[in-house]
N, C-alpha and C positions, 0 to 999 in steps of 0.2 A: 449538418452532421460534420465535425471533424475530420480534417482532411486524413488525418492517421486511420482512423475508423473508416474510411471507403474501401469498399472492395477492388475498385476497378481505378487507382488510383493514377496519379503522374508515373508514379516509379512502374506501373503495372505496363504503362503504352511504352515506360523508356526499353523495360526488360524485353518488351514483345516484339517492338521495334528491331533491337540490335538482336536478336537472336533470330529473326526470320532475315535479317541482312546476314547475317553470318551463316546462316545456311544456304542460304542464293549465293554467296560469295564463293562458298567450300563446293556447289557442285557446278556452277560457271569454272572455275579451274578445273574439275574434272572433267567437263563436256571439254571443254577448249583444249586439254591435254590428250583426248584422244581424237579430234578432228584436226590434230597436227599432221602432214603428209598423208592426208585423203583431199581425196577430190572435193569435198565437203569441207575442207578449210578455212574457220570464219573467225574473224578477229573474237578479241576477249571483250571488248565492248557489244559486240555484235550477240556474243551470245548470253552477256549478261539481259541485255534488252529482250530477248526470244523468251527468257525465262522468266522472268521478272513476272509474269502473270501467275504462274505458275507457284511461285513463293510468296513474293508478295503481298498475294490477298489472302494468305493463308496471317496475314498479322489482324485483316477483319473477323474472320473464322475465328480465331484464338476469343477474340473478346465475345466474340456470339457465345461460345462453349461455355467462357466463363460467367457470362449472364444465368444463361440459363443454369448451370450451377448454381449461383448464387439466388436466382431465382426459384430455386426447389429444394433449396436448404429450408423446410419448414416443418417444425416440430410435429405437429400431429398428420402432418399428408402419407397418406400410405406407401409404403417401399414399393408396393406395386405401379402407384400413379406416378410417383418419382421413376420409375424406370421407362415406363410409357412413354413419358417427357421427354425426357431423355433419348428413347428413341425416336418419337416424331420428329425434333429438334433435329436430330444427327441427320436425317435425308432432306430436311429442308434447307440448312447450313451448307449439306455439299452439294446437293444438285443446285444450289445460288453459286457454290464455287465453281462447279462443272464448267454449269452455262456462261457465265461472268467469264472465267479464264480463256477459255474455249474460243467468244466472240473477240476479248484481247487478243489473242495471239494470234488470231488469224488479221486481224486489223497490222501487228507489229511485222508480218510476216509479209501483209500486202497480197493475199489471199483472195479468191470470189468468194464473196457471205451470201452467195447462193449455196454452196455448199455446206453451208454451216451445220443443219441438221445431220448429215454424215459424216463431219468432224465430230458434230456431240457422241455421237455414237457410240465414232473412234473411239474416241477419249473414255467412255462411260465401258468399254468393253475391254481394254488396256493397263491404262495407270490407275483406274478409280477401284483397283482391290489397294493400291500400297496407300493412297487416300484415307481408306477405311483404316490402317494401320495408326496413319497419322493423327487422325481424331483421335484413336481410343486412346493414345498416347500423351496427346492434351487434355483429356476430359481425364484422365487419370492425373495429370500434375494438378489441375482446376480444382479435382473434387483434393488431392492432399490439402494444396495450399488453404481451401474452406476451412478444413477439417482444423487444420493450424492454427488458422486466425478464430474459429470458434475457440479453440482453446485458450488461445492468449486470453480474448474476451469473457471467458469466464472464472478466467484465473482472476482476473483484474475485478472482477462483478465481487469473488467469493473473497478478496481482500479487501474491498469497499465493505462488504457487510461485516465481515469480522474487524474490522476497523469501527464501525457503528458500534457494533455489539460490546466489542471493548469498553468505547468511551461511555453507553448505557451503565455499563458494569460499574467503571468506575464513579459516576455519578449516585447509583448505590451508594457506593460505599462509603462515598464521603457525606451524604445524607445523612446516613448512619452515626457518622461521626460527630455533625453539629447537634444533635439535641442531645449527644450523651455530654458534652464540654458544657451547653447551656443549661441540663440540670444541673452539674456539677456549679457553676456557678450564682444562679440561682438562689442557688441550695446558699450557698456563701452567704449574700446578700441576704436571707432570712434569717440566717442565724446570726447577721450584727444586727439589725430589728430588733430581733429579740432579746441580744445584750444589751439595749439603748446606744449603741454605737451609731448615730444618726451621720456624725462625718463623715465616718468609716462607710457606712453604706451607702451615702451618696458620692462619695468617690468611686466604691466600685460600680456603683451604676453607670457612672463616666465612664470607667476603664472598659465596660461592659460594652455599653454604645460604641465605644473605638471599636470591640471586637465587632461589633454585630456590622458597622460599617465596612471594614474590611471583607467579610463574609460578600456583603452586596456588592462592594466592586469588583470583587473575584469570583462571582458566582457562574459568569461564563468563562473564566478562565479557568482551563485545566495548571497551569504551571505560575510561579508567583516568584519573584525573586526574593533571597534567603533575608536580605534588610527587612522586608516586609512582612516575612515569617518571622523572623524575628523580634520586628513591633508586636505583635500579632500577641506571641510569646510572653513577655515583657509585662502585657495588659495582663495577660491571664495569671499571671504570678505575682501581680502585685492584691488581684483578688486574693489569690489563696496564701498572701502571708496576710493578709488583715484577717483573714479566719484564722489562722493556727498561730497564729501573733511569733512568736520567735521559736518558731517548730522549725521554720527551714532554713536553708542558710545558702543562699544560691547564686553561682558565677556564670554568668556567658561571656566566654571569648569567642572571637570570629577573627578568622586573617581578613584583612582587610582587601585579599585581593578575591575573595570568596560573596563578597557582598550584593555581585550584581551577579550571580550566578541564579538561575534559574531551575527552580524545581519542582518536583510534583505539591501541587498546595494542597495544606495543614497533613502535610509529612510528618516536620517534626513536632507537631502538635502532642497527638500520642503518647511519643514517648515520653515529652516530660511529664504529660497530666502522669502519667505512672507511674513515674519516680516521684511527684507529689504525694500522690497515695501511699505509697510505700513510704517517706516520710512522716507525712501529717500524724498516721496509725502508731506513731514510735513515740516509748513517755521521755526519750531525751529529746534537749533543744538542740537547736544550733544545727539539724541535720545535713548533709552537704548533699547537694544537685550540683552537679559542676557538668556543665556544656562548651563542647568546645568543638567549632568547624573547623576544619583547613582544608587546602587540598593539596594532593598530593600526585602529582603529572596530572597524568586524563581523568584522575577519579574525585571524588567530595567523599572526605571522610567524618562523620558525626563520632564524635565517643560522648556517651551520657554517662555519666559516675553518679551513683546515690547509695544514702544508707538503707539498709532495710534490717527487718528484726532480725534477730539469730535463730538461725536455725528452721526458715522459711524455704516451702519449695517453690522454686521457680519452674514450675512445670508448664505455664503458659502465659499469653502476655495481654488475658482478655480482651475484650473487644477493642477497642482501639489499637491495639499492638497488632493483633490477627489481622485485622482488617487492613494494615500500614503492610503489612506481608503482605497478603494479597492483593495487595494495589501492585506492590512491586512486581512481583512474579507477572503484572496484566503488562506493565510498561517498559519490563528490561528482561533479556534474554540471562544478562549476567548483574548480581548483586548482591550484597551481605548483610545479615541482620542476624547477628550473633549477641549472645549473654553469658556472662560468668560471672564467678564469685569471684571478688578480691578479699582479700587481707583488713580486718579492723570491722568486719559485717558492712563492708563496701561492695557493691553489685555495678559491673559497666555492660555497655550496652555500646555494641558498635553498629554502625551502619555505612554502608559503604557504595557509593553507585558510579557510576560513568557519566561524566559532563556530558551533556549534551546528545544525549545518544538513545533518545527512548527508541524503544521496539515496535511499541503498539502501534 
């Protein structure tokens, strides 16, 4: 078990240690301050040692109480057996401290231990009510500090499984995602078959294999750097101009200092297959996809620019766009994926996220 994970740790004997010395300490000064000018006037060492039985073993008792604490933290035992416990516990712990101190002090005091049964007595008929005080005052820090560290521990339990569940989710999603890009391209590859384009479609078979290879080496990886996304990219766009022959017309720029940046994989996938769509369907050529990364301080900023027909609503960004939301919203607390109309039946598409900084 992990040393953070124990109950009765190092720091538990360090804290229990100085704090039963700092109580022996605070009432040796107050015994010694009032047997100054009595007859009874005993050095400060003298009555540190007298006492010493009396606090001291009160640092074994502390760890008994917290045992047993710890020992009857259990989910289904009844609140009545746990109190039980509890009680048996409390008269075992102190009449071991009674007896235990009792024989100390009369050894430190140099005493007859024939008398020892009518010192227990003493003692059991005297101070053993402020005793009683003193337990319930430890088994009350004992059972908070449980109660604490149960919660830490299921704070930390209920973040490991929403961390699972997360990355579950996203693994959806992106499932989701590869077979709608492999029909799409597919689709491609049959339709130059069909025009006797035999080059053409075993090039995009190649371009194809690239993709499907990257897919494998990234398949346990949640995040991909943008070069890689951007090969990725690259492949999938040189399929879909061999189908629309000169329908598209398309730029990627990247700042160069954006290249090994790290991001959620086939992120930007999506959005271009989109702005492909929204091209390819248009009876002009030459249409413009223009992609362009940079960053800008802590953030990665995407702008997608493409044409699309006039007078289209953009009322949503079907599935792969939804889906590219909703990844977002699982991995960052803060992010942007905004769309508008520009000028000339030009549509941009921004996306904006924080380096390095997922949430999930």
């Amino acid at each position: 078990m992990p040393q953070h994970s124990r109950f009765l740790n190092r720091y538990f004997w360090l804290a229990n240690i100085f704090f039963w010395l700092a109580v022996h300490a605070f009432f040796t000064h107050i015994q010694y301050g009032a047997s100054l000018g009595t007859d009874k006037e005993l050095s400060m060492l003298t009555i540190w040692v007298l006492l010493s039985p009396w606090f001291l073993n009160w640092i074994i008792v502390t760890a008994g109480i917290f045992i047993v604490v710890r020992n009857n933290d259990i989910p289904d035992k009844p609140l009545s057996n746990k109190v039980l416990s509890h009680f048996f516990w409390m008269w075992v712990l102190l009449f071991c401290y009674w007896s235990v101190s009792t024989f100390e002090r009369m050894l430190l005091a140099d005493q007859n231990l024939e008398q020892y049964g009518q010192t227990l007595w003493r003692t059991l008929t005297t101070s053993a009510q402020l005793d009683f005080f003193i337990y319930f005052a430890v088994l009350a820090c004992g059972l908070g500090i449980r109660f604490y560290h149960n919660a830490i521990q299921e704070g930390i339990e209920l973040k490991r499984m929403h961390y699972q569940l997360t990355q579950e989710q996203l693994k959806t999603l992106r499932s989701q995602l590869n077979p709608h890009f492999l029909f799409n391209a597919l689709n491609t590859i049959a339709s130059l078959v069909r025009l006797k384009r035999e080059k053409d479609a075993v090039y995009a078979l190649s371009e194809l294999s690239l993709m499907l290879r990257k897919i494998l080496e990234n398949k346990n990886h949640s995040d991909i750097k943008i070069k890689d996304e951007i090969a990725f990219i690259n492949s999938y766009l040189a399929i879909q101009k061999m189908r629309f022959a000169d329908k598209l017309d398309t730029h990627i720029s990247v700042q160069p200092d954006c290249l090994e940046i790290a991001i959620p994989n086939m992120l930007l996938h999506p959005l271009v297959e989109n702005a492909v769509q929204h091209g390819s369907q248009l009876e002009s050529s030459k249409n413009l996809l223009n992609l362009v990364i940079s960053r800008d301080g802590s953030e990665l900023k995407v702008v997608l620019t493409n044409k699309v027909a006039k007078n289209v609503q953009h009322n949503g960004f079907g599935i792969g766009l939804s889906n590219t939301r909703e990844r977002l919203s699982k991995l960052y607390n803060h992010f942007r994926l905004e769309s508008q109309p520009l000028d000339n039946d030009l549509f941009e598409t921004l996306l904006a996220i924080p380096i390095g900084e997922q949430d999930a």
